[in-house]
PyMOL Python script that loads the backbone (N, CA, C, O; Angstrom):
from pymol import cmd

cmd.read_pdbstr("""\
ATOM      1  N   UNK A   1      -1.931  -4.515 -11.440  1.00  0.00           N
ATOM      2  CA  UNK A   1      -2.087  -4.212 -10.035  1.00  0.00           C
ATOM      3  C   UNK A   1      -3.562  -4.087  -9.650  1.00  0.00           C
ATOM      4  O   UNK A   1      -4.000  -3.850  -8.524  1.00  0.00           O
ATOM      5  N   UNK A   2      -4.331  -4.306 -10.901  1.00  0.00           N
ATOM      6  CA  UNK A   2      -5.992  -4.180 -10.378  1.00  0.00           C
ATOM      7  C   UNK A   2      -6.252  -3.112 -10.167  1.00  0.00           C
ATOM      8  O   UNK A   2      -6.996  -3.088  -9.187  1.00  0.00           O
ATOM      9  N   UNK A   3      -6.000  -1.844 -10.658  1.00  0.00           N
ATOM     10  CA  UNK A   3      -6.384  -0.544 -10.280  1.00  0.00           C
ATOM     11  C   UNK A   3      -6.286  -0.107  -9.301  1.00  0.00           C
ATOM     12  O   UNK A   3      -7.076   0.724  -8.855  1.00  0.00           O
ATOM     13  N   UNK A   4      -4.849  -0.738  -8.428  1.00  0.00           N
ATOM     14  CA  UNK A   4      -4.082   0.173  -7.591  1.00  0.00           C
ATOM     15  C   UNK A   4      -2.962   0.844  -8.365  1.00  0.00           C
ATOM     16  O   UNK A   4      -2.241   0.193  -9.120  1.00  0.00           O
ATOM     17  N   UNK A   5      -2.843   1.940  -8.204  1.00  0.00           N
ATOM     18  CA  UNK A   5      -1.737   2.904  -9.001  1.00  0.00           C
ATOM     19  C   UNK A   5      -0.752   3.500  -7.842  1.00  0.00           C
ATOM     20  O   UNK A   5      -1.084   4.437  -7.116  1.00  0.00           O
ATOM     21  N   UNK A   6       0.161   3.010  -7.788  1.00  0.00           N
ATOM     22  CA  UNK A   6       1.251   3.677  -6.894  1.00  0.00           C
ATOM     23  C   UNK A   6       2.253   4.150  -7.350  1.00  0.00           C
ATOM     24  O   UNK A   6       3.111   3.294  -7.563  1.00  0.00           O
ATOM     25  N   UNK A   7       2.619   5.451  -7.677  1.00  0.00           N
ATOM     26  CA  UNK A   7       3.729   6.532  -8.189  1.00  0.00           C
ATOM     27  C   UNK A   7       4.167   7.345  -7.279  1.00  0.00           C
ATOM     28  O   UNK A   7       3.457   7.679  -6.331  1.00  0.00           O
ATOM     29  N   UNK A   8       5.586   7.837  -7.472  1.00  0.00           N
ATOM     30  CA  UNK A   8       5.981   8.272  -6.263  1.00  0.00           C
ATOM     31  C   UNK A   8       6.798   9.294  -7.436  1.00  0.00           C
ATOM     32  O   UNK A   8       7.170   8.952  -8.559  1.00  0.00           O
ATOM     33  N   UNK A   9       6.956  10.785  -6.718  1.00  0.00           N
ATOM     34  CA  UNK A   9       7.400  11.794  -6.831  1.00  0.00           C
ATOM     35  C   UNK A   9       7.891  13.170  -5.848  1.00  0.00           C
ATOM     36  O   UNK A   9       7.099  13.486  -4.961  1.00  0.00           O
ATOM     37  N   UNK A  10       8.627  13.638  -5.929  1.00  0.00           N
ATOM     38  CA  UNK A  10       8.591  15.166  -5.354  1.00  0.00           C
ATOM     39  C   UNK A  10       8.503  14.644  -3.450  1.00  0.00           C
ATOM     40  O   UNK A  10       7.872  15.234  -2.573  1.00  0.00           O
ATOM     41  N   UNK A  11       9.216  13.600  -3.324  1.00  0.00           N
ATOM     42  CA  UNK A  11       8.798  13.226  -1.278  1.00  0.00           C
ATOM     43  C   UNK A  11       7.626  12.802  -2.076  1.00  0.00           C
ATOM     44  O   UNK A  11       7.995  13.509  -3.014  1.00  0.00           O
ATOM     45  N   UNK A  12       6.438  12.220  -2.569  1.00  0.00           N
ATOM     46  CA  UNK A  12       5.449  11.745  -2.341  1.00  0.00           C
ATOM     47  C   UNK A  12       5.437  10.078  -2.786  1.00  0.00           C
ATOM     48  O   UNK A  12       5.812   9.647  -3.877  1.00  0.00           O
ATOM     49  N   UNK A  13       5.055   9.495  -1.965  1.00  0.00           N
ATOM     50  CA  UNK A  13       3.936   8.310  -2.701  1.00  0.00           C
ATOM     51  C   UNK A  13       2.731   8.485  -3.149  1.00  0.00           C
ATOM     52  O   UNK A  13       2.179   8.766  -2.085  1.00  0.00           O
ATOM     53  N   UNK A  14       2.052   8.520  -3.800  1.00  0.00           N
ATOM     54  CA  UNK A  14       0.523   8.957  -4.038  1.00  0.00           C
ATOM     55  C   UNK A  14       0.195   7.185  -4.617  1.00  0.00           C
ATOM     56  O   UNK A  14       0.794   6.520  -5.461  1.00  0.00           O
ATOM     57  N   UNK A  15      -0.844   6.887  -3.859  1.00  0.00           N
ATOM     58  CA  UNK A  15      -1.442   5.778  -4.058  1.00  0.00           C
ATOM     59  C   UNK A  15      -2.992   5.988  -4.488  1.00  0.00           C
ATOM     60  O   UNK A  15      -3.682   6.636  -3.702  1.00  0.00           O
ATOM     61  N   UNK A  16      -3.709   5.398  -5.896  1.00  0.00           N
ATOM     62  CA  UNK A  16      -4.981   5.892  -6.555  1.00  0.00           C
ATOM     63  C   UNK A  16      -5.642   4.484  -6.803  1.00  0.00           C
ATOM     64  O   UNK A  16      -5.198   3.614  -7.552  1.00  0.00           O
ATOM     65  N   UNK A  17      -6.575   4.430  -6.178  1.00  0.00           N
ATOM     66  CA  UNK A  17      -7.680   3.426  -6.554  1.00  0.00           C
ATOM     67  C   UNK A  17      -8.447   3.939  -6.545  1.00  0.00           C
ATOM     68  O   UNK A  17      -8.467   4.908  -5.786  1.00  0.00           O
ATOM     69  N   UNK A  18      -9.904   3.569  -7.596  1.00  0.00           N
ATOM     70  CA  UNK A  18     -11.425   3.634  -7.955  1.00  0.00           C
ATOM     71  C   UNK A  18     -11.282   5.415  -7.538  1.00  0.00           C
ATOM     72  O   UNK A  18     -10.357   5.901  -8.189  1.00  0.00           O
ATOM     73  N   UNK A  19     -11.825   6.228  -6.824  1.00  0.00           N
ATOM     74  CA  UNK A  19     -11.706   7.288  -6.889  1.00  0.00           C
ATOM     75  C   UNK A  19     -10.887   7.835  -5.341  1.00  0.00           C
ATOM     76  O   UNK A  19     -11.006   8.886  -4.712  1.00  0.00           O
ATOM     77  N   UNK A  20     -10.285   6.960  -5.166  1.00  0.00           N
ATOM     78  CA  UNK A  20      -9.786   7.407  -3.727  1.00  0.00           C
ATOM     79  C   UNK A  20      -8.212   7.667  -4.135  1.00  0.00           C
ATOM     80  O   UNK A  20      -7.671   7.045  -5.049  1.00  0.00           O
ATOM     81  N   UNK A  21      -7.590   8.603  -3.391  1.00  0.00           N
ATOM     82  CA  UNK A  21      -6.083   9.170  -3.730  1.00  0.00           C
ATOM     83  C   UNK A  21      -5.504   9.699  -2.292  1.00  0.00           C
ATOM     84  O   UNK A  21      -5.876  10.757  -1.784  1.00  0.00           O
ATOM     85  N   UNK A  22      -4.606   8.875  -1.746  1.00  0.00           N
ATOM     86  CA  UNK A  22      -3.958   8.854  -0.665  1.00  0.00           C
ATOM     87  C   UNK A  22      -2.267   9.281  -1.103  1.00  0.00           C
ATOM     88  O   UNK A  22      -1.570   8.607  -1.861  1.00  0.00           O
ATOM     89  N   UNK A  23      -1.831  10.586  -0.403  1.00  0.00           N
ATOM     90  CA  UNK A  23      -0.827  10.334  -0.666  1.00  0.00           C
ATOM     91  C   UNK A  23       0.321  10.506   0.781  1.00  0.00           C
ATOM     92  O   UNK A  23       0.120  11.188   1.786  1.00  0.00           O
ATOM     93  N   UNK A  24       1.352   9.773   0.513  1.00  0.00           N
ATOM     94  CA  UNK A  24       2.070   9.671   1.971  1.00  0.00           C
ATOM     95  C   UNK A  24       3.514  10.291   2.014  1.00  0.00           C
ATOM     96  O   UNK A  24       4.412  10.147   1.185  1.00  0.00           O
ATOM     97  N   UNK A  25       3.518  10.819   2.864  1.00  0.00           N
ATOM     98  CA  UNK A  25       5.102  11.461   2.843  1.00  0.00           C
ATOM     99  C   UNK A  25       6.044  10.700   2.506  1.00  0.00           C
ATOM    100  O   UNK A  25       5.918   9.831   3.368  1.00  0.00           O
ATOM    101  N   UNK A  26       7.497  10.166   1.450  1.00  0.00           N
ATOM    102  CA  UNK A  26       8.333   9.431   1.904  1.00  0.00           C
ATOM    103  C   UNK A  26       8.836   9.052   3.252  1.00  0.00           C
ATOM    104  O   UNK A  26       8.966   8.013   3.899  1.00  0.00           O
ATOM    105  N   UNK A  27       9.101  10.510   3.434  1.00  0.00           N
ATOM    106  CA  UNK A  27       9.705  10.546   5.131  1.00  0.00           C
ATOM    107  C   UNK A  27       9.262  10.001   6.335  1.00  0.00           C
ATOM    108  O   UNK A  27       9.809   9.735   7.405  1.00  0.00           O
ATOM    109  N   UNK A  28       8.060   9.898   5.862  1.00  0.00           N
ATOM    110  CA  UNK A  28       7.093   9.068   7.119  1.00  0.00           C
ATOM    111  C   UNK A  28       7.054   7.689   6.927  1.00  0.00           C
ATOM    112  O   UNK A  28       6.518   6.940   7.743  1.00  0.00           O
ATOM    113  N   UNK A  29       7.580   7.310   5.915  1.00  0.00           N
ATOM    114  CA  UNK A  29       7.397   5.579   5.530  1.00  0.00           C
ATOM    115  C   UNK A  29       8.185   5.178   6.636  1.00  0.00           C
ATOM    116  O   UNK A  29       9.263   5.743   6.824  1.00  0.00           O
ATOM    117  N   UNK A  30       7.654   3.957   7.665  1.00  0.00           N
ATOM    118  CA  UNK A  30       8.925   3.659   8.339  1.00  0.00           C
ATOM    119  C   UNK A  30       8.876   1.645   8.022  1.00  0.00           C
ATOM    120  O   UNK A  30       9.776   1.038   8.603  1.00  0.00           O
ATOM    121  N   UNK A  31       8.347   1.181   7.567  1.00  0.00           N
ATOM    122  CA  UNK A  31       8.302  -0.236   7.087  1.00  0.00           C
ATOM    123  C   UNK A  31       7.623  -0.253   5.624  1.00  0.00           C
ATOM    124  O   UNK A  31       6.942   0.727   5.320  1.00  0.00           O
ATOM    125  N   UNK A  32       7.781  -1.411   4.607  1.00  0.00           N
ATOM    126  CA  UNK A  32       6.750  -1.797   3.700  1.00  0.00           C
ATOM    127  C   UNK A  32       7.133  -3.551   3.425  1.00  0.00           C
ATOM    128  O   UNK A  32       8.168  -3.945   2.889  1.00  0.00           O
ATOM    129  N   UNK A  33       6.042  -4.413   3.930  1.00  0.00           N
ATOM    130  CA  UNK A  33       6.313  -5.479   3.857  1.00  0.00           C
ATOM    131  C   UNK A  33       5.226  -6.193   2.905  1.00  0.00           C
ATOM    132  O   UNK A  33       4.568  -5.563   2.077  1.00  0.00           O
ATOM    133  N   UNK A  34       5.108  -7.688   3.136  1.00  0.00           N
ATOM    134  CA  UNK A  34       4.078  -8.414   2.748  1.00  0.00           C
ATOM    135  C   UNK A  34       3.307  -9.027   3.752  1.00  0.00           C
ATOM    136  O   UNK A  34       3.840  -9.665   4.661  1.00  0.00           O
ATOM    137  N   UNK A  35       1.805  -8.844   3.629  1.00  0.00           N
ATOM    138  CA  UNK A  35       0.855  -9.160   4.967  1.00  0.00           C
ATOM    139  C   UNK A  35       1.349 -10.544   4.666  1.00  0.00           C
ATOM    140  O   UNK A  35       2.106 -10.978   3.797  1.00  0.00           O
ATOM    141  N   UNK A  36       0.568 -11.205   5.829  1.00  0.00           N
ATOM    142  CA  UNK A  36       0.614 -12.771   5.551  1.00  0.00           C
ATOM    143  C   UNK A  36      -0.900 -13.363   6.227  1.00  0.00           C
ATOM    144  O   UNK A  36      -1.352 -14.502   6.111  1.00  0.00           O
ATOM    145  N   UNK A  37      -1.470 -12.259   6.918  1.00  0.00           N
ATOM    146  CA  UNK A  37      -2.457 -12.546   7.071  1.00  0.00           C
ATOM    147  C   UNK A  37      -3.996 -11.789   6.541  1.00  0.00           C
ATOM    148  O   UNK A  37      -4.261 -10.608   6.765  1.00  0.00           O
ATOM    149  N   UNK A  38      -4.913 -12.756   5.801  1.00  0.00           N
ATOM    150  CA  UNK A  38      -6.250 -12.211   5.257  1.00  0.00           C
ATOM    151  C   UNK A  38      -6.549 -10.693   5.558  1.00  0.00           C
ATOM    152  O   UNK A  38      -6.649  -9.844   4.673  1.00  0.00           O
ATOM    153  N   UNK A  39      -6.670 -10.469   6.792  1.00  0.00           N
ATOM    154  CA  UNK A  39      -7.141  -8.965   6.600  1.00  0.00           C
ATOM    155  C   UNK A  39      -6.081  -7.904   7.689  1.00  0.00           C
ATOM    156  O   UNK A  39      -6.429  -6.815   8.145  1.00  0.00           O
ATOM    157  N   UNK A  40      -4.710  -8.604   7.925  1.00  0.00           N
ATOM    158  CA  UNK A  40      -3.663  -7.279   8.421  1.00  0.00           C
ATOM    159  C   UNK A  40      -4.021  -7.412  10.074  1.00  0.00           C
ATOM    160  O   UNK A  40      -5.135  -7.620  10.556  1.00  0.00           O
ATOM    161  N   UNK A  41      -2.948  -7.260  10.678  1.00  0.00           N
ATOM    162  CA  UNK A  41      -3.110  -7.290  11.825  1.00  0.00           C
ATOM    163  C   UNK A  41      -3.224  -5.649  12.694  1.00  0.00           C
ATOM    164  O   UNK A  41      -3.489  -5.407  13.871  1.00  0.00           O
ATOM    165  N   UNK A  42      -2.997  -5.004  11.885  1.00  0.00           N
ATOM    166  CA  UNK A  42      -3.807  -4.001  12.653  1.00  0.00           C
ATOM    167  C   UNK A  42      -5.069  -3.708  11.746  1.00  0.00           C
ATOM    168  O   UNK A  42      -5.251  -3.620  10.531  1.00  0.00           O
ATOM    169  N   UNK A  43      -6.229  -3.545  13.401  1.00  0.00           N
ATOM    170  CA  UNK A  43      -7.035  -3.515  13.071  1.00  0.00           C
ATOM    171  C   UNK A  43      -7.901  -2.050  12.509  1.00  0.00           C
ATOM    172  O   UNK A  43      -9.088  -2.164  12.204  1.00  0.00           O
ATOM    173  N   UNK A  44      -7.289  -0.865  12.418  1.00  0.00           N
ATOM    174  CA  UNK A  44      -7.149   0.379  12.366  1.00  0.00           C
ATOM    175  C   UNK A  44      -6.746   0.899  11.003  1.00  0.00           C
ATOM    176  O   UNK A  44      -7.078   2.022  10.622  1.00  0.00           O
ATOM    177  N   UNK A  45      -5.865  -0.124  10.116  1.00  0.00           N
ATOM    178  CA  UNK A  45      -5.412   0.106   9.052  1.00  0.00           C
ATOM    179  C   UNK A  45      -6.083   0.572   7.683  1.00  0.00           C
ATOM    180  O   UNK A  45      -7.242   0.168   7.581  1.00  0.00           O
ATOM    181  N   UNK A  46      -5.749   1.122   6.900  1.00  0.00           N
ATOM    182  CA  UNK A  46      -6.803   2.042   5.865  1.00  0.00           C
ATOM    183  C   UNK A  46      -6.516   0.596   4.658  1.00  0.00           C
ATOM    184  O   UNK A  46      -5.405   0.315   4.209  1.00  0.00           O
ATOM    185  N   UNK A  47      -7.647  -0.060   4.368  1.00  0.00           N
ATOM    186  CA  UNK A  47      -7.020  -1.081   3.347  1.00  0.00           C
ATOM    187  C   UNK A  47      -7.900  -0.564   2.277  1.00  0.00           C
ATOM    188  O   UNK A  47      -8.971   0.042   2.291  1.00  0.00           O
ATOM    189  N   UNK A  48      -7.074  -1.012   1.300  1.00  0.00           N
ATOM    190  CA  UNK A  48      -6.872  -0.299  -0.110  1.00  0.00           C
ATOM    191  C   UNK A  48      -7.241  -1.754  -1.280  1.00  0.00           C
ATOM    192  O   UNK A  48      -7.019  -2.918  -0.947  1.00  0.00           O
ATOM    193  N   UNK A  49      -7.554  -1.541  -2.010  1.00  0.00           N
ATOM    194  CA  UNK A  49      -8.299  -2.645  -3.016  1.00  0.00           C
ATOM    195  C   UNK A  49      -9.297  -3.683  -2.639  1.00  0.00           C
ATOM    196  O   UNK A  49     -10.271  -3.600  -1.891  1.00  0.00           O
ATOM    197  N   UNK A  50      -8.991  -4.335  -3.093  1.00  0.00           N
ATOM    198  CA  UNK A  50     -10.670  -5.312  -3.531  1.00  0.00           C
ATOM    199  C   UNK A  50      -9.583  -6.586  -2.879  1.00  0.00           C
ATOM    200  O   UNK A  50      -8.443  -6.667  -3.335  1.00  0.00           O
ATOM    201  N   UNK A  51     -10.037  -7.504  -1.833  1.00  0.00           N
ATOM    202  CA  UNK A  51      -9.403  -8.658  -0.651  1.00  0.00           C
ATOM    203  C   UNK A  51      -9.297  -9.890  -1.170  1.00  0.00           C
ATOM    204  O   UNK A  51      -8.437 -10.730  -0.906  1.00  0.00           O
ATOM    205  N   UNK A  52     -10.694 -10.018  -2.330  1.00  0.00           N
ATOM    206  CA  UNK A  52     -10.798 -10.996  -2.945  1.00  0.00           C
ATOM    207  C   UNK A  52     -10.180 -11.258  -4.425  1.00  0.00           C
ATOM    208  O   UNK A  52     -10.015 -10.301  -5.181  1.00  0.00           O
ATOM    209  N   UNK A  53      -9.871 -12.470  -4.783  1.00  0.00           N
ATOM    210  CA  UNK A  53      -9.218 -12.282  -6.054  1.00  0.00           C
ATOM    211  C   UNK A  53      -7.826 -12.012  -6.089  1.00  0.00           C
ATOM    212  O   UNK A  53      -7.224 -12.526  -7.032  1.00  0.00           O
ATOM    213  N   UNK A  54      -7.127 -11.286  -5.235  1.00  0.00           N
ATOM    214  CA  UNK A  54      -5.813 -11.140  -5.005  1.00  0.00           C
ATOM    215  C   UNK A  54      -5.024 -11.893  -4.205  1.00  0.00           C
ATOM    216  O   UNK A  54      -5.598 -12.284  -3.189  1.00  0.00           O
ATOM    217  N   UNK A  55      -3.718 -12.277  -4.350  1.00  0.00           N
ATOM    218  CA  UNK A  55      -2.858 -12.990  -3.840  1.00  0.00           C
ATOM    219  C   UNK A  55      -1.529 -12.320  -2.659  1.00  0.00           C
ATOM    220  O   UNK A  55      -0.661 -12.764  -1.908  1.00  0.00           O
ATOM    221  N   UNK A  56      -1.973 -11.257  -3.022  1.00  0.00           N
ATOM    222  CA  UNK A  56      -0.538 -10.410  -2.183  1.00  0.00           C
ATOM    223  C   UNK A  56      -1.321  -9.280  -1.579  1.00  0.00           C
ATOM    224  O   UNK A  56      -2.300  -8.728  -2.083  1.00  0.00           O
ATOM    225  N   UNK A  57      -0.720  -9.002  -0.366  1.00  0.00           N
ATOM    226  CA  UNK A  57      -1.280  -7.594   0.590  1.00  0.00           C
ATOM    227  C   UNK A  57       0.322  -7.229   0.822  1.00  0.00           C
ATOM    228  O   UNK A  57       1.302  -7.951   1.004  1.00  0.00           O
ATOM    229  N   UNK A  58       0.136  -5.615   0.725  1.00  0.00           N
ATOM    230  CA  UNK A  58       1.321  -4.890   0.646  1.00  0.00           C
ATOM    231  C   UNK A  58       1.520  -3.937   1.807  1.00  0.00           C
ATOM    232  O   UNK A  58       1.680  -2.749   1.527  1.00  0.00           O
ATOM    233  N   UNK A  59       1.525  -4.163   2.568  1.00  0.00           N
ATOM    234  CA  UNK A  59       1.465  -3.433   4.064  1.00  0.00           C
ATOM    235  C   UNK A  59       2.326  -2.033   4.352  1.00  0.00           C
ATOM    236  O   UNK A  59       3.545  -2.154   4.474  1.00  0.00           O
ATOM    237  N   UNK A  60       1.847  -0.971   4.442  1.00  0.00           N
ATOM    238  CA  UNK A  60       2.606  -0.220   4.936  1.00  0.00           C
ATOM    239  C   UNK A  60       2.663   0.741   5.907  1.00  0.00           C
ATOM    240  O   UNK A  60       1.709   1.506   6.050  1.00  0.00           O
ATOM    241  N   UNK A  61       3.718   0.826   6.656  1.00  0.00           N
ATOM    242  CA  UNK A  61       4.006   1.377   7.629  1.00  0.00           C
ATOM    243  C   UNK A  61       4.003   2.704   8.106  1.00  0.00           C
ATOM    244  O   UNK A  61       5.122   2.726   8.620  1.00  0.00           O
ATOM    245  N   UNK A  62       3.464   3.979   8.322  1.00  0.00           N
ATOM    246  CA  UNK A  62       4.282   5.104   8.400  1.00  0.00           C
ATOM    247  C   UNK A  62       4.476   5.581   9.840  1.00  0.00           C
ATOM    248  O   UNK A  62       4.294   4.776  10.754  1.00  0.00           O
ATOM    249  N   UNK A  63       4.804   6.736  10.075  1.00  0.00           N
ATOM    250  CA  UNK A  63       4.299   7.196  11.390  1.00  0.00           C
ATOM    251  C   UNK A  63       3.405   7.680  12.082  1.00  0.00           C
ATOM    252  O   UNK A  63       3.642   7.975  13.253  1.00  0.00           O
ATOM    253  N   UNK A  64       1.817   7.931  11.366  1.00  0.00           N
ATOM    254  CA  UNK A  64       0.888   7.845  11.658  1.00  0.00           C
ATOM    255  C   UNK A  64      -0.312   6.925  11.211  1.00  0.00           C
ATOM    256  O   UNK A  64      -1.442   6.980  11.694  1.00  0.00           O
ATOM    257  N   UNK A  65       0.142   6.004  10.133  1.00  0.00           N
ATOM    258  CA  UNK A  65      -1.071   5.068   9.891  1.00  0.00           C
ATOM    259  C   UNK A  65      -0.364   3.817   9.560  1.00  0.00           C
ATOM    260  O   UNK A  65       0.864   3.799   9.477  1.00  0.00           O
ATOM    261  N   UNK A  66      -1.150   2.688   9.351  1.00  0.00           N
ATOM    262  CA  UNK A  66      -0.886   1.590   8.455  1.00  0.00           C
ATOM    263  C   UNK A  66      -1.904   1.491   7.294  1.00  0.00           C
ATOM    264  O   UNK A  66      -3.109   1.731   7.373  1.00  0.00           O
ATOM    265  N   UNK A  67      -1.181   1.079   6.158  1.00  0.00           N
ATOM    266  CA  UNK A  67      -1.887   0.982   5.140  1.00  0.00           C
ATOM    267  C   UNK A  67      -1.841  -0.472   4.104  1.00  0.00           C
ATOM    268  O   UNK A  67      -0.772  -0.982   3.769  1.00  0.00           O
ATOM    269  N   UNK A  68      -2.834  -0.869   3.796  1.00  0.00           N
ATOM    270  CA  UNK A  68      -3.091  -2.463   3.364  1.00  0.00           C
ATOM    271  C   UNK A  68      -3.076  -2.751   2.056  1.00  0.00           C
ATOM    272  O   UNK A  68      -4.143  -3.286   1.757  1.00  0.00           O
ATOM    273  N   UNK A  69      -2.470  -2.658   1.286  1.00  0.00           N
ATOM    274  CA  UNK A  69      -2.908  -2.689  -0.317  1.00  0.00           C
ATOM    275  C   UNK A  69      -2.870  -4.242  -0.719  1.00  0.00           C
ATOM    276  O   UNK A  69      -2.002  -5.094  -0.909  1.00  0.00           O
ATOM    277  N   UNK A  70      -4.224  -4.162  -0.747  1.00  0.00           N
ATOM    278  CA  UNK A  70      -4.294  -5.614  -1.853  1.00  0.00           C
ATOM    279  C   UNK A  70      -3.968  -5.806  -3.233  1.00  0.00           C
ATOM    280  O   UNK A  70      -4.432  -4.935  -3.969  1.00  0.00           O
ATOM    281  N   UNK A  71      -3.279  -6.733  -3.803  1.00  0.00           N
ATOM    282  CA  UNK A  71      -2.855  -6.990  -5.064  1.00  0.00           C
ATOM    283  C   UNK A  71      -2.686  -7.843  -5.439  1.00  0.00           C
ATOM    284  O   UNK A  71      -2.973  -8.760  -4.671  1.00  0.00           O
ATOM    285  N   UNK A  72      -2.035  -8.339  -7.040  1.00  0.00           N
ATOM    286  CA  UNK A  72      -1.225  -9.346  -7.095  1.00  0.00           C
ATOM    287  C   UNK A  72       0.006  -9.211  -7.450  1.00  0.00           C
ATOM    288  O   UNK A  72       0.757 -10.148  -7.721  1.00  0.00           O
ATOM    289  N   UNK A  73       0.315  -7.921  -7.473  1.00  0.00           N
ATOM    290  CA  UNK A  73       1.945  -7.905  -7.681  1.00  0.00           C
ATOM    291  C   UNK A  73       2.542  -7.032  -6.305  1.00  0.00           C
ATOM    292  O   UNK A  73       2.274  -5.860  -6.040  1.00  0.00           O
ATOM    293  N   UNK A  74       3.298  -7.827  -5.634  1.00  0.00           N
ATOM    294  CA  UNK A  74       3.637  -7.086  -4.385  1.00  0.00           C
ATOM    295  C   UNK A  74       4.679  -6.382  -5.209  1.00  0.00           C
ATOM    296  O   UNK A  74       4.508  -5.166  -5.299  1.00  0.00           O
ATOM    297  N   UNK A  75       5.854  -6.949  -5.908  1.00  0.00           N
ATOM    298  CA  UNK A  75       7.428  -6.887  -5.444  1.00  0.00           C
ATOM    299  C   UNK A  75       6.829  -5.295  -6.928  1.00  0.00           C
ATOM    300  O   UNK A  75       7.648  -4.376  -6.953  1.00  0.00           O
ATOM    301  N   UNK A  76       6.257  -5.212  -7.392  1.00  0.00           N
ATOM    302  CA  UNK A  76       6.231  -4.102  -8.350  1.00  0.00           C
ATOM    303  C   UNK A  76       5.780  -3.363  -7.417  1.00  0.00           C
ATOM    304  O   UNK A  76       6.274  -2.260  -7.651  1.00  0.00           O
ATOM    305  N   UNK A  77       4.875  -3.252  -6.110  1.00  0.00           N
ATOM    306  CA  UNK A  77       4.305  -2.010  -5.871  1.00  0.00           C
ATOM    307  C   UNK A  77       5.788  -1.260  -4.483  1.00  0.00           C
ATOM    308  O   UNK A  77       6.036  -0.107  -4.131  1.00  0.00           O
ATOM    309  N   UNK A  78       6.386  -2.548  -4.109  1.00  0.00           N
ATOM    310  CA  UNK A  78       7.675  -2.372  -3.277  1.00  0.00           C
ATOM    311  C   UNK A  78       8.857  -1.334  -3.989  1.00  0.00           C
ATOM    312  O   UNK A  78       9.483  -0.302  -3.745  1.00  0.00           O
ATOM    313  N   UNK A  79       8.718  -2.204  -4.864  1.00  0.00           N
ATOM    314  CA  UNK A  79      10.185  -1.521  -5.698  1.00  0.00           C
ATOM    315  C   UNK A  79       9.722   0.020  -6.258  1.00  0.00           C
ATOM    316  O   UNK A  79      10.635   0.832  -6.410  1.00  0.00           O
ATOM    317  N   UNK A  80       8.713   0.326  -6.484  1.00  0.00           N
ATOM    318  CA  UNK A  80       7.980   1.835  -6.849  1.00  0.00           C
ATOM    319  C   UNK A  80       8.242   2.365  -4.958  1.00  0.00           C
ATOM    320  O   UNK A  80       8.886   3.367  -4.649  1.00  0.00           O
ATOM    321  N   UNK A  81       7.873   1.842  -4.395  1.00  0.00           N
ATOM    322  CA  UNK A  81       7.792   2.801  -3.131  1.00  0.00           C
ATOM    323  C   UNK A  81       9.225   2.739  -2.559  1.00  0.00           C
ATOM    324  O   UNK A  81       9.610   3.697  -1.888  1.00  0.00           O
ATOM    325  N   UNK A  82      10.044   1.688  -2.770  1.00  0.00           N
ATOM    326  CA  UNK A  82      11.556   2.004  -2.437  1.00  0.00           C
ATOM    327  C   UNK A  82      12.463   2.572  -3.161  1.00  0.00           C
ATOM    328  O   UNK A  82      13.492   3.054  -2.687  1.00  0.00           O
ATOM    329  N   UNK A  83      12.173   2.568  -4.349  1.00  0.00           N
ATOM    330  CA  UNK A  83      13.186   3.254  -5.677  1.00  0.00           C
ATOM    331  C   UNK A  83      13.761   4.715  -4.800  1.00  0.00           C
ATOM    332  O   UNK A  83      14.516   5.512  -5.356  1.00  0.00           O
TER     333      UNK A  83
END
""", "prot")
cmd.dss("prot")
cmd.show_as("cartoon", "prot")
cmd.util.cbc("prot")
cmd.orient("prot")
């Protein structure tokens, strides 16, 4: 995942790259898709990894932010945040 770490516990997602640690309520998740575009269409969104080099952006939704995770494994960082 390139040193995005996404684990989920206790209601949390906690998402950890380089020294940054975001963590998001389950309850607030209200989408998680795949971008399709280079840098996310909202322009407000907190993006997460390194843009280049990666093949997949992992978009997510809550009720107060959007969040951008770049990667190359989408369907592993999906299935951790939907489990």
């Amino acid at each position: 995942m390139l040193g995005i770490q996404v684990k989920k516990s206790a209601g949390l997602v906690t998402i950890r790259w380089q020294l940054s640690k975001i963590e998001i309520n389950e309850a607030d998740i209200i989408d998680v898709s795949s971008g399709d575009s280079y840098g996310g269409d909202d322009k407000q969104a907190t993006r997460i990894g390194t843009p280049y080099g990666t093949t997949d952006r992992v978009v997510i939704k809550t009720k107060q932010d959007t969040y951008i995770l770049y990667t190359s494994d989408y369907q592993a960082i999906k299935q951790t945040i939907e489990a």
